[in-house]
VOZA-687125 format. One record per residue (C-alpha): x, y, z. Coordinates in nm, 2 decimals. Example, Ala and Ser with C-alpha at 12.3 -4.5 7.8 and 13.67 -1.06 7.14 Angstrom:
{{1.23; -0.45; 0.78}}
{{1.37; -0.11; 0.71}}
//
This chain:
{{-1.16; 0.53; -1.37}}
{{-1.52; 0.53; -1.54}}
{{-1.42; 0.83; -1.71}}
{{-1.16; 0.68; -1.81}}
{{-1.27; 0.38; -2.01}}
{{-1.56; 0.27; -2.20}}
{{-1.65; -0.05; -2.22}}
{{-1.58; -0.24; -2.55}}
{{-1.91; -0.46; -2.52}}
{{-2.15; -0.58; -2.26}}
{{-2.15; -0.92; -2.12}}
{{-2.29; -1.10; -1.82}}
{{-2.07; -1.16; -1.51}}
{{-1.90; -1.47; -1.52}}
{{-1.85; -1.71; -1.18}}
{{-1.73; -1.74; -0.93}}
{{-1.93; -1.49; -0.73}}
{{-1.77; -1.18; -0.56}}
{{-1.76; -1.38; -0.20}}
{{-1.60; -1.70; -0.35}}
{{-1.31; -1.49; -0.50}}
{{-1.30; -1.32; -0.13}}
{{-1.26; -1.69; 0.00}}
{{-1.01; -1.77; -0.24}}
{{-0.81; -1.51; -0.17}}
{{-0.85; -1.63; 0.22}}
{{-0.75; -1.94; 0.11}}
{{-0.43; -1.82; -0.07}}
{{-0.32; -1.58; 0.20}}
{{-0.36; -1.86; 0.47}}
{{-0.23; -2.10; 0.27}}
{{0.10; -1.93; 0.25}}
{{0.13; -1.95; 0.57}}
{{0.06; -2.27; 0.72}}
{{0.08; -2.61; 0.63}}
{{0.10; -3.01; 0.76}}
{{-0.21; -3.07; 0.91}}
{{-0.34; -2.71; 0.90}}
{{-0.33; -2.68; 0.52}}
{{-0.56; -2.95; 0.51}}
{{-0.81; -2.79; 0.72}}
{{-0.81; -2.47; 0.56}}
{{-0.82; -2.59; 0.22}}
{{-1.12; -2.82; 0.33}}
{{-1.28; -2.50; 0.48}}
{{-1.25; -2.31; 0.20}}
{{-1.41; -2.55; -0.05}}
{{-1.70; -2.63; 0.15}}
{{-1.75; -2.25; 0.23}}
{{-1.72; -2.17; -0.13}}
{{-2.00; -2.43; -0.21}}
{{-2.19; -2.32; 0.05}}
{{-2.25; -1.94; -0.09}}
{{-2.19; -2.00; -0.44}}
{{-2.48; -2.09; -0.64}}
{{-2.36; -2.03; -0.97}}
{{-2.07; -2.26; -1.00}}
{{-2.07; -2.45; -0.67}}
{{-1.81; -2.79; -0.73}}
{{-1.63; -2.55; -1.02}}
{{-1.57; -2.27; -0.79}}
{{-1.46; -2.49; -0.45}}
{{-1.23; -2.72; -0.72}}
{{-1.07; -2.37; -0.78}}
{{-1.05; -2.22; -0.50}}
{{-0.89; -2.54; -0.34}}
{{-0.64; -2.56; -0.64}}
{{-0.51; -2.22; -0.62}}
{{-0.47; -2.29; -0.21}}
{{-0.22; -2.59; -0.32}}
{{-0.04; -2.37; -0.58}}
{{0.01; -2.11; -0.30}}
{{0.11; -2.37; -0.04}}
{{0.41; -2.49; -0.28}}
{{0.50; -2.17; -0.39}}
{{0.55; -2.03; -0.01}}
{{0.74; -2.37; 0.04}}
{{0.96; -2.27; -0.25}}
{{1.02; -1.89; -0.14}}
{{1.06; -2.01; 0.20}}
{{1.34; -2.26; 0.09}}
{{1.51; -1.99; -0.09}}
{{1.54; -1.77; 0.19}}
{{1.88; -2.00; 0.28}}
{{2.19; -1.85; 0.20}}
{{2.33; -2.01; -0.08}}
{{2.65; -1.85; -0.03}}
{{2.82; -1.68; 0.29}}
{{3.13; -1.58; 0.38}}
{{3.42; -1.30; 0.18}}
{{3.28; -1.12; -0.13}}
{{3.44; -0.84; -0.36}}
{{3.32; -0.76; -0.67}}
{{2.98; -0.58; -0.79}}
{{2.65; -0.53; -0.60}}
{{2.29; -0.38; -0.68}}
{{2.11; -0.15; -0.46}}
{{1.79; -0.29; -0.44}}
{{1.61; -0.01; -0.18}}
{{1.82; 0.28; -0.11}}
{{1.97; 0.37; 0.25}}
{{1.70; 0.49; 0.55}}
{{1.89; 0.68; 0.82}}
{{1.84; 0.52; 1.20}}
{{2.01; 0.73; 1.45}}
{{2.33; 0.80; 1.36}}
{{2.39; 0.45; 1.11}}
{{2.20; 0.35; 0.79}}
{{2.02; 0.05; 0.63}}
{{2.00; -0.05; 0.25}}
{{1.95; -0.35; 0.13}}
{{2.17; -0.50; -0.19}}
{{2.19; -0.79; -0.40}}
{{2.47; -0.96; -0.40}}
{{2.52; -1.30; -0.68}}
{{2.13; -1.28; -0.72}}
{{2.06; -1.27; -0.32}}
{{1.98; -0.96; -0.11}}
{{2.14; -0.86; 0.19}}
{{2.05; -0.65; 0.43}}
{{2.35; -0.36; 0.49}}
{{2.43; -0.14; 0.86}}
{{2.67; 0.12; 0.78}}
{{2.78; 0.31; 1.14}}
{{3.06; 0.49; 1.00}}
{{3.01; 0.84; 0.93}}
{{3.14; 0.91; 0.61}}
{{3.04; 0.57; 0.49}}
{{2.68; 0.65; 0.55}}
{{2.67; 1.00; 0.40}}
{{2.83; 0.82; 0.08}}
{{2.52; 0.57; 0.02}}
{{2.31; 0.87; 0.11}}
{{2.38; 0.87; -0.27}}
{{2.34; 0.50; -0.40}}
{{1.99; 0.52; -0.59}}
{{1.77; 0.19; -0.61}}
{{1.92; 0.00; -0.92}}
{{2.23; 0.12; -0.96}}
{{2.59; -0.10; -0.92}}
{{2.87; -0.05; -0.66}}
{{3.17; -0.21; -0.63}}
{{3.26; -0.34; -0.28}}
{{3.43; -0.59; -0.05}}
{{3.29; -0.71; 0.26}}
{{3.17; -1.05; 0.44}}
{{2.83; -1.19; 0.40}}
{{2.65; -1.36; 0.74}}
{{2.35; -1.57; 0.84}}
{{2.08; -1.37; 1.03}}
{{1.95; -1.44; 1.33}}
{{1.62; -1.57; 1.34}}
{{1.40; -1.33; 1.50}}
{{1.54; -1.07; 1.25}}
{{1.53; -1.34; 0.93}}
{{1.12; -1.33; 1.03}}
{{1.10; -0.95; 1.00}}
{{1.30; -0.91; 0.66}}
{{1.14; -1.22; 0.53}}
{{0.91; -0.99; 0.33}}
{{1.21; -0.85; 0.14}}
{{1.35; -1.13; 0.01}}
{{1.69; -1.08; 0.24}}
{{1.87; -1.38; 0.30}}
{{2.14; -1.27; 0.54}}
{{2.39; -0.97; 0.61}}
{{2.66; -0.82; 0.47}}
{{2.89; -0.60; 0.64}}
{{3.07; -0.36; 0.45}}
{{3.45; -0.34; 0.44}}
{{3.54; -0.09; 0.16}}
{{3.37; 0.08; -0.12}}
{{3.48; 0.20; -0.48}}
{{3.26; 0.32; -0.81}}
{{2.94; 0.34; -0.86}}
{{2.82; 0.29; -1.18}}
{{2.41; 0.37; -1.31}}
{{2.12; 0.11; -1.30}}
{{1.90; 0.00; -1.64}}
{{1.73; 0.26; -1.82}}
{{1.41; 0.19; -1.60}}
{{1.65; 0.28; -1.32}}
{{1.77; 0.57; -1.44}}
{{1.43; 0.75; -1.54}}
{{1.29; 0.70; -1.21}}
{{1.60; 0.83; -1.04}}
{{1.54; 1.13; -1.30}}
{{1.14; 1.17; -1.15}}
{{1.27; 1.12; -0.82}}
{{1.52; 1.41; -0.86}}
{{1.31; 1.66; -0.94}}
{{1.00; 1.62; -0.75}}
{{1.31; 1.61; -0.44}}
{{1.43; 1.95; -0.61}}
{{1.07; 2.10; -0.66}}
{{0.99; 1.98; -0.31}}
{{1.37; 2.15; -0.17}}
{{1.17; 2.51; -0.24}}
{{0.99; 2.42; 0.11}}
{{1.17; 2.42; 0.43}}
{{1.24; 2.13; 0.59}}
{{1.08; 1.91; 0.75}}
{{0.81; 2.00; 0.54}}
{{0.98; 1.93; 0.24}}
{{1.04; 1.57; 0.40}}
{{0.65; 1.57; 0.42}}
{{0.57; 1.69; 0.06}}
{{0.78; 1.40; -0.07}}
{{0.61; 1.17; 0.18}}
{{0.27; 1.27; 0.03}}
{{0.37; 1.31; -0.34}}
{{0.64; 0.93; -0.37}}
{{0.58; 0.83; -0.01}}
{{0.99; 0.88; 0.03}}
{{0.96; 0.92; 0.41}}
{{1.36; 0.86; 0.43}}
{{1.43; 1.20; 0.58}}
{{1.15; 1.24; 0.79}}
{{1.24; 1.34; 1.16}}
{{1.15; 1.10; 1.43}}
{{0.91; 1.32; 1.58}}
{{0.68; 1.37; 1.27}}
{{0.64; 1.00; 1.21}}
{{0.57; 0.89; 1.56}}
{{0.30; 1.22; 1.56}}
{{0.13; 1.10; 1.29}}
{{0.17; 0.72; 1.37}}
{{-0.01; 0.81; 1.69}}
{{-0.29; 1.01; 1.56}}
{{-0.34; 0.73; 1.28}}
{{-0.20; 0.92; 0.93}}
{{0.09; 0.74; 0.84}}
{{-0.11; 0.56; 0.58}}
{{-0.06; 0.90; 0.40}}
{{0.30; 0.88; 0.30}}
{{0.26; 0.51; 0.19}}
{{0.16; 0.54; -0.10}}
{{-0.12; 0.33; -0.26}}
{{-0.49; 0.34; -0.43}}
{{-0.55; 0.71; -0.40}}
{{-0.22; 0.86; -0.53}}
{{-0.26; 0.64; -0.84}}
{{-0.60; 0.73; -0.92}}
{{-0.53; 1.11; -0.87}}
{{-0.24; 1.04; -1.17}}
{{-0.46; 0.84; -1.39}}
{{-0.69; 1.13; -1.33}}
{{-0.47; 1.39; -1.39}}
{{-0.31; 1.15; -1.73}}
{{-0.69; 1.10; -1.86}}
{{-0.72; 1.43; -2.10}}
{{-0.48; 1.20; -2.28}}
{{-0.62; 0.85; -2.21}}
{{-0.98; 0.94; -2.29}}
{{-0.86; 1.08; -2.71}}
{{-0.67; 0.71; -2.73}}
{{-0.84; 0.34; -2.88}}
{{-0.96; 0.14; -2.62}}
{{-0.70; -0.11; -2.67}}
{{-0.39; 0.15; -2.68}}
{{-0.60; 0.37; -2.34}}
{{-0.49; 0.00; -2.15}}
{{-0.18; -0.05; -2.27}}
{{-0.09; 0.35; -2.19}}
{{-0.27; 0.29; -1.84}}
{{-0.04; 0.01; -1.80}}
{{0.25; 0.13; -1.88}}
{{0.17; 0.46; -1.65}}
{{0.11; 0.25; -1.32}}
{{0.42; 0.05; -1.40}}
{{0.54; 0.32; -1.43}}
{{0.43; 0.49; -1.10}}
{{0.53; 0.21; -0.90}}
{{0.83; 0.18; -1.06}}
{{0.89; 0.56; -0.94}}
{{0.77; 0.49; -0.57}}
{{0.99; 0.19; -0.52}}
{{0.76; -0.12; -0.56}}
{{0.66; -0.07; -0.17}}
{{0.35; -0.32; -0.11}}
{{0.14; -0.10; -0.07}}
{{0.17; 0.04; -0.41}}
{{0.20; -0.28; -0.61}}
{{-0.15; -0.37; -0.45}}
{{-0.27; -0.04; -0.57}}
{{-0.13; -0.11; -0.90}}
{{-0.23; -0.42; -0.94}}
{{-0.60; -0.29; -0.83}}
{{-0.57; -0.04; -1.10}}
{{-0.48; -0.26; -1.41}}
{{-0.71; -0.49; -1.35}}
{{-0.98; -0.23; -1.33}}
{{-0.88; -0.08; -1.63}}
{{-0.87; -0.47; -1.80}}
{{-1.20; -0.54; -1.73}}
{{-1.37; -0.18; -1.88}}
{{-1.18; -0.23; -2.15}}
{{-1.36; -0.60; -2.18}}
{{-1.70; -0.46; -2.13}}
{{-1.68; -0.65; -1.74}}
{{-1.71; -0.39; -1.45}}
{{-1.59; -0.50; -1.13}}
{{-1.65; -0.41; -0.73}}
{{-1.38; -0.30; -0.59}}
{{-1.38; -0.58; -0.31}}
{{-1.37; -0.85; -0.61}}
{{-1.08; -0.65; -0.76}}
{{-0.88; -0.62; -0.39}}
{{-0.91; -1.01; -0.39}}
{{-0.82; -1.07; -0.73}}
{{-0.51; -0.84; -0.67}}
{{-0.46; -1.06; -0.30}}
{{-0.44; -1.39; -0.53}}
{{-0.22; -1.26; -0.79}}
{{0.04; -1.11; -0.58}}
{{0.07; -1.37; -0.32}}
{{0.09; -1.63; -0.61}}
{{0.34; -1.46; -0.75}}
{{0.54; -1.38; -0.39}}
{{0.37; -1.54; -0.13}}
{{0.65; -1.37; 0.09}}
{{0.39; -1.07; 0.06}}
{{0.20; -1.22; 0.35}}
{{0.43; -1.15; 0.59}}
{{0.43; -0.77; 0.53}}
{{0.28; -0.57; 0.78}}
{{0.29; -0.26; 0.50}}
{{0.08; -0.49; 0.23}}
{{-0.23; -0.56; 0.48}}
{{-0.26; -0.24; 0.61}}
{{-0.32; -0.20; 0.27}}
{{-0.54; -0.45; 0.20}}
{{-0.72; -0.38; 0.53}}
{{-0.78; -0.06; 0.47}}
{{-0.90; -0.07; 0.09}}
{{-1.13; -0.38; 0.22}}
{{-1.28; -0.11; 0.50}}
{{-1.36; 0.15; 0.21}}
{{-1.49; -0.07; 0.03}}
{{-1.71; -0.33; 0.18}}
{{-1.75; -0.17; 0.54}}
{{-1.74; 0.20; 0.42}}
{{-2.09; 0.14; 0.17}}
{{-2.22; -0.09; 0.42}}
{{-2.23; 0.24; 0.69}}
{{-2.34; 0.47; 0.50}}
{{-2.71; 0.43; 0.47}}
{{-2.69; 0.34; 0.91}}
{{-2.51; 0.67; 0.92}}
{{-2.79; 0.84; 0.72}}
{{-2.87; 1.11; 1.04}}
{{-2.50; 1.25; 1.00}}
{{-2.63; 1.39; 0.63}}
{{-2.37; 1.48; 0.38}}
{{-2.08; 1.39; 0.65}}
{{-2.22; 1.04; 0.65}}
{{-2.03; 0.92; 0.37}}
{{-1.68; 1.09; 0.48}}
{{-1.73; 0.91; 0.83}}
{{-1.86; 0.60; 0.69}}
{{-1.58; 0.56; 0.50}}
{{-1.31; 0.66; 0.74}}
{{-1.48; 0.42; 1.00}}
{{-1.45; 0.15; 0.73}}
{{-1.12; 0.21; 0.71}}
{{-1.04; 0.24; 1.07}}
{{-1.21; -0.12; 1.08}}
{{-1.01; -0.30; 0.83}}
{{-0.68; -0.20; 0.98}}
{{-0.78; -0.30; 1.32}}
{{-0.65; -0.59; 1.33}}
{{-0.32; -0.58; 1.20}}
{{-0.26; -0.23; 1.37}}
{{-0.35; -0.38; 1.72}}
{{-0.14; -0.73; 1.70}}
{{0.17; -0.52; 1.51}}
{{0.15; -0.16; 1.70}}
{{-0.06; -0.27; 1.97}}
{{-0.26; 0.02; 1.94}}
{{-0.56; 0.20; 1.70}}
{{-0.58; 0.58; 1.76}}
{{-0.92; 0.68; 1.87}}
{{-0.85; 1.04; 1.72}}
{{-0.82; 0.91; 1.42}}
{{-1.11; 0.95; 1.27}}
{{-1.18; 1.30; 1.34}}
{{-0.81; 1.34; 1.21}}
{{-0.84; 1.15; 0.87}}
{{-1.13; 1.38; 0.84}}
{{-0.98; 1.69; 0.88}}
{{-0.66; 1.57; 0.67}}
{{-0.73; 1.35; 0.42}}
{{-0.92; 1.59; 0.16}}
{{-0.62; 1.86; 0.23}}
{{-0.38; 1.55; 0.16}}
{{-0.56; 1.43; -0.15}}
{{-0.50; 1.77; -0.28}}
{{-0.14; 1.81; -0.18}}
{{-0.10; 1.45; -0.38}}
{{-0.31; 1.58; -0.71}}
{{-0.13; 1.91; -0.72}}
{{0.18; 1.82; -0.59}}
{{0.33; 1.54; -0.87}}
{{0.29; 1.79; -1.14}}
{{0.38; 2.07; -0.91}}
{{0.70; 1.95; -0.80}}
{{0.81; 1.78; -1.13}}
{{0.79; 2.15; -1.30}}
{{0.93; 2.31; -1.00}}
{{1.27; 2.09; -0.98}}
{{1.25; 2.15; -1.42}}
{{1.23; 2.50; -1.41}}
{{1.38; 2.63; -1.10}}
{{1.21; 3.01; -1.17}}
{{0.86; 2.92; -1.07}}
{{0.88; 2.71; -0.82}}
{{0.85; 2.94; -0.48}}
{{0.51; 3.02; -0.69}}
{{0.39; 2.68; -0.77}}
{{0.53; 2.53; -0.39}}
{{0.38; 2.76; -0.21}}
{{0.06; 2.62; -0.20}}
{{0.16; 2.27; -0.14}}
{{0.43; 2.42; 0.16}}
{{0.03; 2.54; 0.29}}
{{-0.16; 2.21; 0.26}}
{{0.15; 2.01; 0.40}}
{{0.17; 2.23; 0.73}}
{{-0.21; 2.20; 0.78}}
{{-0.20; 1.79; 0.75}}
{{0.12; 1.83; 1.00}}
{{-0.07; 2.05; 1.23}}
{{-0.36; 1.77; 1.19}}
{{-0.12; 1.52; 1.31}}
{{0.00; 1.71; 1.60}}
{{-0.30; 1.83; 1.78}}
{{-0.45; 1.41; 1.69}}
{{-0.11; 1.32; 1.90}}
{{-0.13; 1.57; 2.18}}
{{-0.54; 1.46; 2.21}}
{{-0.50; 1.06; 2.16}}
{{-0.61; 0.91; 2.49}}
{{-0.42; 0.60; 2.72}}
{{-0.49; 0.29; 2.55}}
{{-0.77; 0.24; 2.87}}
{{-0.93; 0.52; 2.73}}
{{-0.88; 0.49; 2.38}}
{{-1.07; 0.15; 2.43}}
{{-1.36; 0.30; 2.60}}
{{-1.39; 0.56; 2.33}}
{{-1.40; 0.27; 2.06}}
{{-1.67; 0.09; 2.22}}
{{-1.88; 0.43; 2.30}}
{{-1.84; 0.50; 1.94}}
{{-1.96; 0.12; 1.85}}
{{-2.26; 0.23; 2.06}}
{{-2.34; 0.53; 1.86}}
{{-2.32; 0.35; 1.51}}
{{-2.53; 0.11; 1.66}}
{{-2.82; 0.37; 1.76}}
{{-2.80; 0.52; 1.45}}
{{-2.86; 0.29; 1.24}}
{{-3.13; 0.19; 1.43}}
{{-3.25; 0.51; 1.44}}
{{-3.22; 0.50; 1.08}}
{{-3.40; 0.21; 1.03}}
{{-3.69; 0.29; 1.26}}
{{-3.76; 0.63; 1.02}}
{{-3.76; 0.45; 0.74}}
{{-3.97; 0.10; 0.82}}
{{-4.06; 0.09; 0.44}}
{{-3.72; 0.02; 0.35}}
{{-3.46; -0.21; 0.44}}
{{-3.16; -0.06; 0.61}}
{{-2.93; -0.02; 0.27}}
{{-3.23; 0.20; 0.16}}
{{-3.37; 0.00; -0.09}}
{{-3.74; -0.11; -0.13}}
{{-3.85; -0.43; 0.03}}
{{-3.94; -0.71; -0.16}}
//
């Protein structure tokens, strides 16, 4: 992104402090999802911990951190409250598809909005599920069928969606295109699913994973394989594919005026996200990226921890329903790992030389899904760390190359065993990655061993670290 932007003009960083913005974002996300007595106790918390490590703006930062608690507390109360049915029972007449159908067994699942709510949709029959094979995110259909409360358990886990019930299908008719928004990312999505058709399947299934994260037509087998050996972060799309297209954009961004570089940076995330179906993983990302690009073009450079908590209170102010999706702190978790834990490692891991910063990283990231991974999955692969290492430079590749790659494949049909075959070679090695991580991953018993043996060795290497360098503080820097 550096190369990217240049600053318009140096000024001095502005309060709050990088750790009050990380407590406010706290705040917000817990916030959103208590309340009664507990709100009170979080949003006292929150002020007297922001006070307590601010020392810039102490009363001014708590005052804010408190407010933006309250706002997020109402607005969860709100989204919660609409999350009633306002209207149940017989419907025919015109519906949007608002995320296309994902086969389960032998039925499928889409999601449409029906009089400005979204209902979650089963279809079992046969040829009614290879019809809505076809239904692309923002188009219309015409349909009849009755709309039903969920049950609770399952209103919890769509909560995060915005579905309010479900409607079960009696009869379709046409189908008529989405807004010209719609329709251009239906375009994308068309070729880069044509470009990626030169590789055989399920590799082709993996490519588009990689490239859109559409993992829709992935089989069973490869998503459990690399759910167990900890890779299934790489076809959800987020940070890294939407720096590799800013990258791969920035020959045009860098001849542009600062002012129209943002607005084109802008426009090519929304764009982007648009493309890979608003999944919460990518809005973070996006949100991450514009505000990066904002402050370069205003002269104020960011850490990338203040950035992930400025995008954290944004989004859940905006949907606070974010919180309760599993996808959207995976994301968080892991961006927070690289970022805070991943530089904190490094210099401890100093003995490793130039692999420190690969495994530092990777072990920050291991660390900052943790926790949702264990209480969601019940499980965090031990292998995957030697697997991310092994996969993740091979994958970043397959994600630089394969946008363009694909997109000029499905446009010109002549070269694209030629410009595919490459990509058909990196996506087999990340597959192979993920099998042989599978086959190797320990029983949890054994798994949780190997975590705390590897906990040990971090710990004697830093202090190994330390001890060879008694001039210098741990981070490497000189004493003072």
């Amino acid at each position: 992104m550096a190369a990217v932007y240049e600053p318009l003009g140096e000024r001095d960083r502005q309060p709050p402090s990088d750790l009050a913005v990380a407590v406010a974002a706290a705040a917000v996300a817990l916030a959103s999802v208590v309340s009664g007595p507990a709100l009170v106790v979080v949003l006292v918390v929150a002020g007297v911990v922001t006070v307590a490590i601010d020392r810039r703006a102490r009363l001014l930062a708590a005052v804010v951190v408190v407010a933006l608690g309250v706002v997020a507390a109402h607005r969860s109360a709100h989204e919660r409250a609409a999350l009633a049915p306002d209207r149940l029972g017989p419907y025919t007449g015109w519906a949007m598809v608002v995320d296309e159908s994902v086969p389960s067994g032998s039925a499928a699942r889409l999601v449409l909005e029906v009089e400005g709510e979204r209902f979650e949709v089963w279809v079992r029959r046969h040829g009614l599920v290879r019809r809505v094979e076809g239904w692309a995110a923002g188009s219309w259909v015409r349909l009849a069928g009755e709309r039903h409360a969920l049950e609770p358990a399952r209103a919890v886990r769509v909560a995060s969606q915005h579905v309010v019930g479900r409607l079960d299908v009696e009869w379709v008719a046409d189908v008529r295109p989405g807004s010209a928004l719609a329709r251009s990312a239906d375009r994308v999505r068309g070729l880069v699913a044509r470009g990626a058709s030169f590789l055989p399947e399920p590799d082709a299934a993996l490519l588009r994973g990689l490239v859109i994260g559409d993992d829709r037509d992935q089989p069973r087998e490869m998503i459990e394989r690399f759910r167990a050996s900890g890779l299934s972060h790489l076809t959800a799309v987020s940070g890294q594919n939407i720096a590799f297209v800013i990258a791969a954009a920035s020959l045009v961004l860098t001849r542009l005026r600062p002012v129209w570089r943002w607005c084109a940076t802008v426009g090519l995330v929304a764009w982007f996200v648009v493309i890979t179906r608003v999944e919460p993983s990518v809005v973070r990302a996006g949100v991450m990226a514009v505000l990066s690009a904002t402050a370069f073009v205003a002269g104020r450079e960011r850490t990338p921890v203040r950035l992930l908590a400025l995008a954290v209170v944004l989004l859940l102010l905006v949907d606070p329903l974010l919180v309760r999706s599993v996808g959207f702190w995976l994301s968080v978790g892991a961006t927070a790992g690289v970022s805070a834990v991943g530089p904190w490692l490094v210099p401890r891991l100093r003995l490793l030389g130039p692999a420190a910063t690969p495994v530092a990283v990777t072990l920050g990231a291991q660390v900052g899904v943790a926790l949702p991974s264990l209480l969601v999955f019940g499980r965090l692969p031990l292998v995957s760390l030697p697997a991310n290492l092994l996969a993740v430079p091979v994958a970043g590749l397959v994600m630089l190359v394969g946008l363009p790659a694909t997109l000029l494949a499905g446009a010109v049909p002549a070269v694209g065993p030629i410009v595919t075959w490459p990509l058909l070679v990196g996506v087999r090695w990340v597959d192979a990655v993920a099998s042989v991580g599978a086959a190797a991953e320990p029983s949890p018993g054994w798994g949780a061993v190997g975590w705390v043996a590897l906990v040990a060795v971090v710990g004697v290497a830093a202090r190994v670290a330390a001890a060879r360098n008694p001039d210098r503080d741990v981070g490497g820097a000189p004493d003072r």
